[in-house]
C-alpha positions as CSV (number, residue, x, y, z in Angstrom):
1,X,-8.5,-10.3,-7.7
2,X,-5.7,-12.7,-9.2
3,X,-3.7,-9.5,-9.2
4,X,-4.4,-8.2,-5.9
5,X,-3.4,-11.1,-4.3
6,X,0.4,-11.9,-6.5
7,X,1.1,-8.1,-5.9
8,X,0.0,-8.8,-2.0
9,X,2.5,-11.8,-1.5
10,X,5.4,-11.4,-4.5
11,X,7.1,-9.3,-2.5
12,X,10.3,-9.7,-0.1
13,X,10.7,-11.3,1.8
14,X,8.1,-13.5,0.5
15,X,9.1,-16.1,-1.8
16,X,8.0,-19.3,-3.3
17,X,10.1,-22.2,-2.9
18,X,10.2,-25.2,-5.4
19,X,12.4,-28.1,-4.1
20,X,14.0,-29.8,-7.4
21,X,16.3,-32.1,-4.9
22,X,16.1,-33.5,-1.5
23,X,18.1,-32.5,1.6
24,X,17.4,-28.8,1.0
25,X,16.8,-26.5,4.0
26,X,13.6,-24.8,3.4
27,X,13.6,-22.8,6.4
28,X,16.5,-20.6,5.0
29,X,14.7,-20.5,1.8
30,X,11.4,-19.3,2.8
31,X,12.7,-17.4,5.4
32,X,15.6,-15.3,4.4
33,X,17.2,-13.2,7.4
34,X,17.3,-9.1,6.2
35,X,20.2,-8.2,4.5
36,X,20.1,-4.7,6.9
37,X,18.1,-1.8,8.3
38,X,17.8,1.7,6.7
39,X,18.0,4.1,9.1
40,X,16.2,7.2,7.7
41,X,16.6,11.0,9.4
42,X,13.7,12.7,7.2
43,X,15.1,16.5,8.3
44,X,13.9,19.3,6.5
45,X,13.2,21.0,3.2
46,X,13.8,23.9,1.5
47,X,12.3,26.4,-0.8
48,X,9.0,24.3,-2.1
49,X,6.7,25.4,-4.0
50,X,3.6,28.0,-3.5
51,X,0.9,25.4,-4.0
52,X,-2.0,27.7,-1.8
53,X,-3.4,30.7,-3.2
54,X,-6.1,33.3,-2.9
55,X,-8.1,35.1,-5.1
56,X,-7.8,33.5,-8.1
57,X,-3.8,32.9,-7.6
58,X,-3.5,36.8,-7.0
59,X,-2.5,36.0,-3.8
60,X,0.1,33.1,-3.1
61,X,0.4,31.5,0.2
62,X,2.1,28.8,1.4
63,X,2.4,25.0,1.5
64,X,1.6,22.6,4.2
65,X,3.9,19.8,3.5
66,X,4.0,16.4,4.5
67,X,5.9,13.5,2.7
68,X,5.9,9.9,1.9
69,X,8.6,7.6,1.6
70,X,8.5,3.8,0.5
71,X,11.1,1.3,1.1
72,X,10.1,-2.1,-0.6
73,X,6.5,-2.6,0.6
74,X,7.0,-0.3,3.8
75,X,5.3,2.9,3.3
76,X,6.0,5.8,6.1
77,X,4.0,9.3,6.2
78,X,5.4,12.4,8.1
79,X,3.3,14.9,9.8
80,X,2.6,18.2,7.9
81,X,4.4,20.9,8.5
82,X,1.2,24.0,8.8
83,X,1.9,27.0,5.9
84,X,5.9,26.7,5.6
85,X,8.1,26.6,2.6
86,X,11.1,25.6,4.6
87,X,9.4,22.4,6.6
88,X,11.4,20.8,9.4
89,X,10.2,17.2,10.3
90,X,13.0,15.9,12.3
91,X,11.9,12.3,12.0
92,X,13.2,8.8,11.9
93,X,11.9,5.6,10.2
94,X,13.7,2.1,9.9
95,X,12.8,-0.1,7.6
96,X,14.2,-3.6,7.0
97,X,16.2,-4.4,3.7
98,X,16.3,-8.0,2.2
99,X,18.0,-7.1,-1.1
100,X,20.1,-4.0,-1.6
101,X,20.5,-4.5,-5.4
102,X,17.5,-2.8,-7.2
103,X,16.0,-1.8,-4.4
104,X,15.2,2.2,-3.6
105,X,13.9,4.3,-1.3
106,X,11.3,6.5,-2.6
107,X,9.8,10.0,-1.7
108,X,7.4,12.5,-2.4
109,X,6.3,15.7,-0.9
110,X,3.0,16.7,-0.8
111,X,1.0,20.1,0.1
112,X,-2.4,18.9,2.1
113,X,-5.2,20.1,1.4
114,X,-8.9,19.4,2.9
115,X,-9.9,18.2,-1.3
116,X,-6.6,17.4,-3.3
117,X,-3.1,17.4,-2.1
118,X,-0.8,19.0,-4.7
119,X,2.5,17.3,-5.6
120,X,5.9,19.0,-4.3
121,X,8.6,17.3,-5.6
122,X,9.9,13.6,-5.9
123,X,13.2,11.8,-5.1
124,X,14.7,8.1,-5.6
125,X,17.7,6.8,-4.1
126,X,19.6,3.6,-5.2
127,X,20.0,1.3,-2.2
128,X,22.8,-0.4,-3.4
129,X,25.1,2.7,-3.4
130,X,24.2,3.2,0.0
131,X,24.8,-0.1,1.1
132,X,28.5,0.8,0.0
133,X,28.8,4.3,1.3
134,X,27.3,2.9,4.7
135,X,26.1,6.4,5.8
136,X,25.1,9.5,4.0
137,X,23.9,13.3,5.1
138,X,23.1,15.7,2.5
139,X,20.5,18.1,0.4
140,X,18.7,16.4,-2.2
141,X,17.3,17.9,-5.5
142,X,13.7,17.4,-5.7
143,X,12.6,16.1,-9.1
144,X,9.7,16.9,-11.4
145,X,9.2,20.7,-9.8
146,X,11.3,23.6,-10.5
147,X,12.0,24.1,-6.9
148,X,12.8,22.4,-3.6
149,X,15.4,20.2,-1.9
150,X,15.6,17.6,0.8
151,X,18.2,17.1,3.4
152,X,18.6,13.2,4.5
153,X,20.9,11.3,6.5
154,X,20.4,8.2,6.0
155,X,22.5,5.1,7.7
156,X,22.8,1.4,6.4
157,X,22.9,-1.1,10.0
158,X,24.5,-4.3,9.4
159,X,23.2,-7.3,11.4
160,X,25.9,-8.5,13.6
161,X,25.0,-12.3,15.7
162,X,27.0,-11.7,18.8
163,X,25.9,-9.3,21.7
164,X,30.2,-7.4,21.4
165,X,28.4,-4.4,19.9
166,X,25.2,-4.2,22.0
167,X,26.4,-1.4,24.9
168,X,28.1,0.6,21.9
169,X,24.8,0.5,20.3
170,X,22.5,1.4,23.2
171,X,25.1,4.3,24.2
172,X,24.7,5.8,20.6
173,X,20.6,5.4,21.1
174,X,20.0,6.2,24.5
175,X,18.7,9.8,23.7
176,X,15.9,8.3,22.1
177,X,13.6,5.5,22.9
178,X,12.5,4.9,19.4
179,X,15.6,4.1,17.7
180,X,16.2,0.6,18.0
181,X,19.8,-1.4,19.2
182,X,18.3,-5.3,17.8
183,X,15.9,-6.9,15.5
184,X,14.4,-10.3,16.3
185,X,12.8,-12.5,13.5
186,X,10.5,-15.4,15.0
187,X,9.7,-18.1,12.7
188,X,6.4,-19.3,14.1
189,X,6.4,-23.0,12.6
190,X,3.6,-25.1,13.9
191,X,1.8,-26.5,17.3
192,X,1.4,-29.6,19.0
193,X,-1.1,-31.1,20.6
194,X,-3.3,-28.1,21.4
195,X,-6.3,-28.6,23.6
196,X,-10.1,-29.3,21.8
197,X,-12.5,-26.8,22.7
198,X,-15.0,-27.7,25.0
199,X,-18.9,-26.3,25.0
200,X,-21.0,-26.4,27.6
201,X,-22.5,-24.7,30.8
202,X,-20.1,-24.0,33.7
203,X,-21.4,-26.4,35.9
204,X,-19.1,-28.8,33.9
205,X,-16.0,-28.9,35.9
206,X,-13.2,-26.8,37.4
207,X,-10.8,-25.2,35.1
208,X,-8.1,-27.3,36.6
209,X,-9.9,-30.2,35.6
210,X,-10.8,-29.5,32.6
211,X,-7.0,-28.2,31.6
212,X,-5.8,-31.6,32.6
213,X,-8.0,-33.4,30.1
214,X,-6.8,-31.0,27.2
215,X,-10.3,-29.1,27.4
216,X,-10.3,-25.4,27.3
217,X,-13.8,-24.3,27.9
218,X,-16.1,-21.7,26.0
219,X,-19.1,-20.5,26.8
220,X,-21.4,-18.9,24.4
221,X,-25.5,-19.0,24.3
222,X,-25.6,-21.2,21.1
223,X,-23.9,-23.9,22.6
224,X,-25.3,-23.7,26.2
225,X,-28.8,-23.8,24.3
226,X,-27.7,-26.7,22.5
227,X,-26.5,-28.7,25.7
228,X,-29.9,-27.6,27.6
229,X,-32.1,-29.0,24.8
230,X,-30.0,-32.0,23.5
231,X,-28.4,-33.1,26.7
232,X,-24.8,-33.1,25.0
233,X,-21.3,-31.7,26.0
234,X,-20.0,-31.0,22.4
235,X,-15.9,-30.9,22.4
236,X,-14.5,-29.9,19.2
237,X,-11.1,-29.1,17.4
238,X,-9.8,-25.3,17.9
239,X,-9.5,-22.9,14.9
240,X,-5.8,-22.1,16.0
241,X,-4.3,-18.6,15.5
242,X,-1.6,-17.1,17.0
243,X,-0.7,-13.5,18.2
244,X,2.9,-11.9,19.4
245,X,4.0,-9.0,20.6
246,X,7.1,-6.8,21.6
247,X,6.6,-3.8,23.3
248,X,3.6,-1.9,21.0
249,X,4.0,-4.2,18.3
250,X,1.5,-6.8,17.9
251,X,1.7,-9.6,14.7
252,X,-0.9,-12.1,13.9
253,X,-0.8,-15.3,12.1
254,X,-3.1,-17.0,10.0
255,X,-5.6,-19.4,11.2
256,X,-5.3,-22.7,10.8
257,X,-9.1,-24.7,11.0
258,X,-10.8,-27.3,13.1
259,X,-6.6,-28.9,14.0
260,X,-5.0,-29.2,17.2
261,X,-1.5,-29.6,15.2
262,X,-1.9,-26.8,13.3
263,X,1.2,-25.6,10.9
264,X,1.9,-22.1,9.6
265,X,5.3,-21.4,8.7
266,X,4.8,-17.7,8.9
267,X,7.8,-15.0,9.6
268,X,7.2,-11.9,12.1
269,X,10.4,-9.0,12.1
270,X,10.5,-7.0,15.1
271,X,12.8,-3.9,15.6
272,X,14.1,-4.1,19.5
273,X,15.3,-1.0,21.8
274,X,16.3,-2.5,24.2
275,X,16.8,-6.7,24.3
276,X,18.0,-6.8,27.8
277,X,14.4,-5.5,29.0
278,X,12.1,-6.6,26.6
279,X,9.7,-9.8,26.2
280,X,8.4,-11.6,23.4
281,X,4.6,-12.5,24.7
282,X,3.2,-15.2,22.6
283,X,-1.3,-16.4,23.0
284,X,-2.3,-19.3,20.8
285,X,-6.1,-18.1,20.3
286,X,-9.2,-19.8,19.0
287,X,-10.4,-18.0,16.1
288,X,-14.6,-18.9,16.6
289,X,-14.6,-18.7,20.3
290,X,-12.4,-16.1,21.0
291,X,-10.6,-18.2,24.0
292,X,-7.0,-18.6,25.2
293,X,-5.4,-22.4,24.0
294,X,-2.2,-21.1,25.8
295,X,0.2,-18.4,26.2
296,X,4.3,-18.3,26.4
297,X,6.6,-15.3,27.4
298,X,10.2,-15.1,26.2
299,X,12.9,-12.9,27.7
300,X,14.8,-11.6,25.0
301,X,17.7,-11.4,27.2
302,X,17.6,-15.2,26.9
303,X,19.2,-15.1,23.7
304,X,22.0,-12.8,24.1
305,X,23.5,-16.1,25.5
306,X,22.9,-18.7,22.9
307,X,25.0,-20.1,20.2
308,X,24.6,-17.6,17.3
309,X,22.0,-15.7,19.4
310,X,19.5,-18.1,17.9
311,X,17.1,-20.5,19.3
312,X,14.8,-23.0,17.6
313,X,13.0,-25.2,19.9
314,X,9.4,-26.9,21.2
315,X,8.1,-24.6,24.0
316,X,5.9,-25.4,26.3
317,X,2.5,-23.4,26.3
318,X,1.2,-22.2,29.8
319,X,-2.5,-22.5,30.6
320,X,-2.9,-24.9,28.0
321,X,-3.2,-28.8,27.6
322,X,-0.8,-30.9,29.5
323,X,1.2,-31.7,26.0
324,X,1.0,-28.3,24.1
325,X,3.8,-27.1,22.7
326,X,4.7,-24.1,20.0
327,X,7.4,-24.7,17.8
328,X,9.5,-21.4,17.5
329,X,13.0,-20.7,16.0
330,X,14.0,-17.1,17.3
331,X,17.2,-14.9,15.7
332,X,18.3,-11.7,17.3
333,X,20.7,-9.5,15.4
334,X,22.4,-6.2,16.7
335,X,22.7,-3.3,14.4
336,X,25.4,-1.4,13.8
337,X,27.7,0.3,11.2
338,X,29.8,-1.1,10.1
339,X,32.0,1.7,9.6
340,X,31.8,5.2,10.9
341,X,31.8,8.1,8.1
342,X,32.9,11.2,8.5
343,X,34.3,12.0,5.3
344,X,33.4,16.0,3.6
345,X,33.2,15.1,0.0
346,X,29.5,14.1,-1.5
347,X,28.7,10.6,-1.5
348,X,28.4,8.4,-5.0
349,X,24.6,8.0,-4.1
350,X,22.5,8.0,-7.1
351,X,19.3,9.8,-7.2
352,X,17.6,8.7,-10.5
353,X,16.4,11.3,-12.8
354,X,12.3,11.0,-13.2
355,X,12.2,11.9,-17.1
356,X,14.9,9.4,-18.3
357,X,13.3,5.7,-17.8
358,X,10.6,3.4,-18.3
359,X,9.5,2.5,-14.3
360,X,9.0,-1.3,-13.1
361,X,5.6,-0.8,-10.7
362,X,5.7,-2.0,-7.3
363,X,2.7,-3.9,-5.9
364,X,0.6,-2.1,-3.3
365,X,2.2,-2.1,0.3
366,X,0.0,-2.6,3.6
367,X,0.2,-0.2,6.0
368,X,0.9,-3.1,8.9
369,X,4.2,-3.7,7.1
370,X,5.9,-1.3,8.1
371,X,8.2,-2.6,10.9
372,X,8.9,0.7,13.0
373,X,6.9,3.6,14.0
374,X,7.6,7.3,13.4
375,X,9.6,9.0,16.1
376,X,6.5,11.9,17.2
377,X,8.7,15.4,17.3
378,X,7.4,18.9,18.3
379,X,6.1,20.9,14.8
380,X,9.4,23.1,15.1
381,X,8.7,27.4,14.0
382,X,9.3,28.2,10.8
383,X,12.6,29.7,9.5
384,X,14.2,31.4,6.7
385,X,16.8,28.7,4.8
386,X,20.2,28.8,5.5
387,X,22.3,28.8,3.0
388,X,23.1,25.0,2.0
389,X,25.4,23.0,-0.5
390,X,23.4,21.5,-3.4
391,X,22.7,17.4,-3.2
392,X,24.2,15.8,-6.2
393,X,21.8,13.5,-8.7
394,X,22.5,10.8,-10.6
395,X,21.3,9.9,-14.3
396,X,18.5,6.7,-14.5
397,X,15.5,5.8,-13.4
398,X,12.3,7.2,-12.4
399,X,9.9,7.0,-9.1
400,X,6.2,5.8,-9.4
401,X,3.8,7.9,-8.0
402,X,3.4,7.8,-3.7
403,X,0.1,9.5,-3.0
404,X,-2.0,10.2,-5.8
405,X,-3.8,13.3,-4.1
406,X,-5.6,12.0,-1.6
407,X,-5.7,13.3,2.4
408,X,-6.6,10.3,3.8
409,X,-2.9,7.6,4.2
410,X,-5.2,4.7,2.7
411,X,-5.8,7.0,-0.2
412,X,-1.7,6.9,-0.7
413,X,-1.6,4.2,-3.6
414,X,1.2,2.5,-4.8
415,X,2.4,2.9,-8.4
416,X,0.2,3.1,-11.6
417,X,0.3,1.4,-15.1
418,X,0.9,4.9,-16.6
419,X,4.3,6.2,-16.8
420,X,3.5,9.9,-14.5
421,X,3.8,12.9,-16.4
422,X,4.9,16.7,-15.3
423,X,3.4,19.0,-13.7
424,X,1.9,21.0,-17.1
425,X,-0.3,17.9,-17.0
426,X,-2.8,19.2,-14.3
427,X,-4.0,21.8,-16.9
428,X,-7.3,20.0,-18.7
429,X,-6.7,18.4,-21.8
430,X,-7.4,20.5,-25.7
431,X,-9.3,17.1,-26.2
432,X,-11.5,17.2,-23.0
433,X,-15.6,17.7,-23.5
434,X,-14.4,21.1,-21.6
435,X,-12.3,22.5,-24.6
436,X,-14.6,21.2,-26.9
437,X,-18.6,22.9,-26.4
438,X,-19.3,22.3,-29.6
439,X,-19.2,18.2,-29.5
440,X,-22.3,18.4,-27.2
441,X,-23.9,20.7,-29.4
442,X,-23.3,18.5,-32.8
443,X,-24.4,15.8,-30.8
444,X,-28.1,17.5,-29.9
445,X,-28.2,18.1,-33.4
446,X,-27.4,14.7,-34.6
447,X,-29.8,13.0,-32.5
448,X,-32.8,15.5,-33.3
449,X,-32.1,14.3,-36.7
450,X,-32.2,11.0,-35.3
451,X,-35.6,11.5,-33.4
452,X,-37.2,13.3,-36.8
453,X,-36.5,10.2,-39.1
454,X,-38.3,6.9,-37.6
455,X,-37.4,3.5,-36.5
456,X,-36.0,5.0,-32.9
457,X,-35.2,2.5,-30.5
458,X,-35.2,3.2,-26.4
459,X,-31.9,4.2,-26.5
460,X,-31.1,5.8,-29.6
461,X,-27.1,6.7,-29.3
462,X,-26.4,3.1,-28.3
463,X,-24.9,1.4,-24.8
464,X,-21.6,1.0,-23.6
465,X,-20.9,-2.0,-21.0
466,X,-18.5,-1.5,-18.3
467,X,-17.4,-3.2,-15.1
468,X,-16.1,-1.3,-12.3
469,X,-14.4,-2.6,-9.1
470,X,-12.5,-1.3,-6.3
471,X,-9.4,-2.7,-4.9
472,X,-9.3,-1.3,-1.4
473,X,-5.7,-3.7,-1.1
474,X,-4.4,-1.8,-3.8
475,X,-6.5,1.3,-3.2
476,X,-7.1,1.2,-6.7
477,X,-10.5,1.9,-9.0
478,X,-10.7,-0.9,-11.7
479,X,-12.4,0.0,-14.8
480,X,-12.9,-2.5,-17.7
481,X,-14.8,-1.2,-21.1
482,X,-15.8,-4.2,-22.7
483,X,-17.9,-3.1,-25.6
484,X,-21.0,-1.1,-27.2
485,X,-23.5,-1.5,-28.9
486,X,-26.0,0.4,-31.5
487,X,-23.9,3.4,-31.8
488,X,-24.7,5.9,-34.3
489,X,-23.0,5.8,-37.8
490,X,-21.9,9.4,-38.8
491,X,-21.5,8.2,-42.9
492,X,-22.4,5.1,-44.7
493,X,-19.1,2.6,-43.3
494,X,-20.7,3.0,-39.9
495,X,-18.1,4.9,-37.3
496,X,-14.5,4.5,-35.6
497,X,-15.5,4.8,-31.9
498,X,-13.0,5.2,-29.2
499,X,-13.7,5.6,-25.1
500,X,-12.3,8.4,-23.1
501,X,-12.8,8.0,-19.3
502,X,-12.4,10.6,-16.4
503,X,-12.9,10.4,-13.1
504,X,-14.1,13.4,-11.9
505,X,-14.1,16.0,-10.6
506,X,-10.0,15.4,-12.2
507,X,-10.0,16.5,-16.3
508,X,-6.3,16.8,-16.1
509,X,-4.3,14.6,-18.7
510,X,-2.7,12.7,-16.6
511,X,-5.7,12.1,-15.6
512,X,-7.3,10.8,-18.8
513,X,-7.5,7.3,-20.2
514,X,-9.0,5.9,-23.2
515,X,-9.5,2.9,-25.8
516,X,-7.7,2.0,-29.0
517,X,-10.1,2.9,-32.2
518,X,-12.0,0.5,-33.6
519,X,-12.9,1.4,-37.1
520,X,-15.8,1.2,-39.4
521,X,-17.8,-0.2,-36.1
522,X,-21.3,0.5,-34.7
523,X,-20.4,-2.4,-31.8
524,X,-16.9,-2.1,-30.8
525,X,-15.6,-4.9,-28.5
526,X,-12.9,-3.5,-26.6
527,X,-12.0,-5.6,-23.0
528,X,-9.9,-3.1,-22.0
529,X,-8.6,-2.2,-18.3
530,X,-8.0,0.6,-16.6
531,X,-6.6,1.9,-13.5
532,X,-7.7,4.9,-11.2
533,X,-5.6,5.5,-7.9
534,X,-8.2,6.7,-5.5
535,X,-9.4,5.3,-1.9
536,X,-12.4,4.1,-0.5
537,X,-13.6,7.0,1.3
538,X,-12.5,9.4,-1.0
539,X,-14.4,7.7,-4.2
540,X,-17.6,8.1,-3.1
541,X,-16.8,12.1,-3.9
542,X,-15.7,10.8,-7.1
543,X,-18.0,10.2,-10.4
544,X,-16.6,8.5,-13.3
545,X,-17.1,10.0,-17.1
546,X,-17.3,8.1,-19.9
547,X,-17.5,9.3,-23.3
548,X,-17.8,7.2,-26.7
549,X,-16.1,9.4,-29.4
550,X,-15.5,8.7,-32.9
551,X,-11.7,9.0,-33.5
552,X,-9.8,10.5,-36.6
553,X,-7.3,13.1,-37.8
554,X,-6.8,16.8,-36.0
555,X,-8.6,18.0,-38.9
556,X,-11.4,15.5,-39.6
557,X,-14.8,16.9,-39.8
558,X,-16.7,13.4,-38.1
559,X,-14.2,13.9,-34.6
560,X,-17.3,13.9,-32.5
561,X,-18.7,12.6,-29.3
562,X,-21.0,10.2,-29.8
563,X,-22.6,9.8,-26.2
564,X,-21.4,10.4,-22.8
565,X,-22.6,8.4,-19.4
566,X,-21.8,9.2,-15.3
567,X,-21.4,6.7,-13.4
568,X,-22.1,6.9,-9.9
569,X,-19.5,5.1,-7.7
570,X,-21.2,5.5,-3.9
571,X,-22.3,2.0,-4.4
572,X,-21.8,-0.5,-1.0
573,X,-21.0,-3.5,-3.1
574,X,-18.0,-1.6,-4.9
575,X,-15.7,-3.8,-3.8
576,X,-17.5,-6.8,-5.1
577,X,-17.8,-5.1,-8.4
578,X,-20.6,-5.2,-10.9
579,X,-20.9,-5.1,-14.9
580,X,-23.7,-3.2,-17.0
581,X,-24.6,-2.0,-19.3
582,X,-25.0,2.0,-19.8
583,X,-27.3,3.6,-22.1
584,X,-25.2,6.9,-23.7
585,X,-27.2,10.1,-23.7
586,X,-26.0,13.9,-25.1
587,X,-25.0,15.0,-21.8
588,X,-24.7,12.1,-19.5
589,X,-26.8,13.0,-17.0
590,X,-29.4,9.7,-17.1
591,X,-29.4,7.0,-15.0
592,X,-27.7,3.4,-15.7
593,X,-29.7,0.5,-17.7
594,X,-29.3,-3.0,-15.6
595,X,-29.2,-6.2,-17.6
């Protein structure tokens, strides 16, 4: 939980300020303004892979591509492209940048399919080279497949605080509405003197009235039952949140409870069309009763006039008390190049090369961070390439994993503590229970052997103890082996037991994760943790394996599974968690032992 919630906030443009001397402008601190916009033309693709077949693979299809790109913590998803090879998407995403220098944009293709979407390729693109070359349109090598390329164009928009550029801007944007010509960051910092909630039956006043006295009434049963049988009006302090919105964009704050000077310090981005049309509505809103404290409209054109194009002020909230006011400071930037490119020779964008680094993993990002929508486009037909120049590729780094084959978007999880393999990994492992039949076999034998001597206890091949969570922030199964106990000993020192875990119906190697070895051991305490990317909805198709094996060379004769357990993960309180213990049987087909 401790880690859900660091890899929920330490991102930018959140930051933790420490003052070490006075006079220090916070504000800035807290609240950094974006360093730029990407502007991102996902186009097309080229010659991907054959990921749908028939018959066995006698018959090879096509794909169905869709992709996923990742800027910071805002994630974007395409549409898929039905049974093509040579997708064309024709979309646009923004996304806001705070810190050009080790930041990238990352993509991967996928084929969808109704169980597991197959990977189609991978690309990552150093931001701060792009920040330099300003704008860039080529075809992309896709990374980690043998086939496939991207064409981008993608444009880097400097914020600019004077309105000079805004007609240029709206001129170059006018052929589509979802491009945008501004962005506006409101710094919502705290409220005064909101009105108390008031509780009671309607025959209590007129609105008017009861406005004027800093009352804004509510009525519920519970507290029209409470006057009726106590005789009491009951007027209390508001649970103060508040929402804003521009255009289809709607932010909410935090709530602040039982205050009517309630403080937040909370930062909203919003990417603008059009700043000459558009409002910035504002509604202070009690979170327990559901009720209006006040509301505040702001033309945007207002600002195109102001000193810096910036505002910071105490407004004055309609419909509320006679003193209520919302403290605001308001910043609209145009964007624009900053240089027009037009030059024919390839850019000095880097694309890093997957199989050459050691990857950082990025927290988890929420999908209502992303600060633009996808620009809809009709699914265009189908075509035959044309023949294209090949994008260049540069020579460090390496992407983390985008979707981790899931259909669903919330299934899409970010990163993974293991460094992603190739493509070769899909095919089960040599040390799998699969490529092994005999292990099951020695273990029948072992444990009529077992059953023939005396002394047997309940469970005679022991009991492993696990605790499994889901993260649904993170979109992440968590999976901690902390020990067993009363394994078998296969020669007189006892046995050196390791744990493999799968979750299933995935036997792939990349998919595989196990324990160190403890040896000479018949109750191994491991506390180890592991990490499954898989969503909610799609892990209660899933069923985790675990097997207790007794470790060793290649060669060694006492390599053997020691007893295997499923785990059924369609519980409801997954996402509280639990810890057990499992009893281990020959084939893991019995039920869990609660303690």
């Amino acid at each position: 939980m401790i880690q859900d919630i660091i890899s929920a906030y330490m991102v930018l443009p959140n930051r933790i300020t420490v003052p070490l001397i006075g006079e220090v402008e916070l504000a800035q601190l807290r609240f950094p303004m974006p360093k730029g916009v990407l502007r991102i033309y996902f186009i097309e693709a080229q010659n991907l892979e054959v990921k749908d077949t028939y018959l066995g693979g006698l018959i090879k299809g096509k794909s169905d591509p869709y992709g996923m790109l990742l800027v910071s913590n805002q994630l974007f998803r395409s549409k898929t492209i039905k049974e093509c090879l040579h997708p064309k998407w024709n979309e646009v995403y923004e996304a806001l940048v705070y810190e050009p220098s080790g930041q990238h944009l990352e993509i991967e293709l996928f084929d969808e399919d109704p169980d597991k979407d197959d990977f189609l390729g991978s690309l990552m693109i150093d931001l701060t080279e792009l920040h330099k070359e300003q704008k860039v349109d080529e075809w992309f090598d896709l990374e980690e497949v043998t086939t496939g390329k991207l064409h981008l164009r993608l444009e880097w928009l400097s914020l600019y605080s004077s309105a000079e550029k805004l007609d240029q801007v709206q001129k170059s944007i006018r052929t589509n509405d979802n491009l945008s010509s501004a962005l506006l960051i409101v710094n919502l910092d705290s409220a005064s003197n909101l009105p108390s909630v008031f509780e009671g039956s309607f025959g209590c006043g007129n609105l008017k009235e009861r406005r004027a006295s800093g009352l804004v009434f509510c009525e519920n049963a519970d507290s029209l039952c409470r006057e009726l049988f106590s005789g009491k009006k009951v007027s209390i302090d508001p649970n103060p949140f508040v929402k804003l919105t521009v255009g289809q964009k709607t932010c909410t704050s935090k709530v602040r409870y039982k205050t009517s000077e309630p403080l937040w310090e909370e930062t909203f981005p919003f990417l603008i069309n059009n700043p000459q049309t558009q409002e910035l509505e504002i509604e202070v809103k009690d979170s327990k009763h559901k009720c209006s404290l006040g509301s505040l409209q702001v033309s945007l054109a207002s600002l195109l006039n102001e000193v810096d194009m910036t505002l910071n002020q105490q407004f004055p909230l309609q419909s509320s008390g006679p003193n209520s006011t919302l403290k605001l400071k308001m910043a609209l930037r145009i964007l624009s190049l900053e240089k027009e490119v037009t030059s024919s020779h390839p850019s000095s964008v880097r694309v890093r090369i997957t199989s050459q680094s050691n990857t950082c993993v990025p927290p988890k990002p929420q999908a209502t961070s992303s600060p633009t929508d996808i620009q809809p486009s009709q699914n265009p037909p189908c075509t035959p390439p044309p023949d294209t120049p090949q994008g260049k590729r540069g020579s460090d780094g390496s992407p983390v994993r985008l979707a981790d084959a899931g259909r669903s978007l919330s299934s899409l999880g970010i990163g993974s503590s293991h460094k992603r393999q190739s493509h070769r990994d899909s095919t089960p492992s040599l040390a799998s229970d699969i490529s092994l039949p005999c292990a099951t076999l020695e273990l029948q034998q072992r444990l009529q052997q077992l059953q023939n001597g005396s002394g047997l206890n309940l469970y005679p091949l022991g009991e492993v103890q696990l605790t499994v969570r889901h993260s649904s922030q993170r979109n992440k199964l968590i999976v901690v082996v902390h020990a067993c106990r009363n394994l078998i000993a296969l020669n007189k020192d006892g046995s050196d037991p390791y744990i493999r875990l799968y979750l299933l119906p995935d036997k792939s190697r990349s998919g595989r994760r196990k324990t160190s070895t403890l040896k000479k051991t018949l109750n191994p305490i491991y506390d180890q943790s592991f990490e499954f990317s898989v969503s909610m909805v799609e892990l209660h198709r899933r069923t985790l394996d675990i097997a207790v094996k007794n470790g060793g060379g290649l060669l060694s004769k006492n390599k053997l599974l020691l007893g295997k357990t499923l785990v059924d993960l369609g519980s409801e309180d997954i996402s509280k968690g639990w810890t057990h213990w499992y009893h281990l049987t020959e084939d893991g087909a019995k039920k869990l032992m609660q303690t």
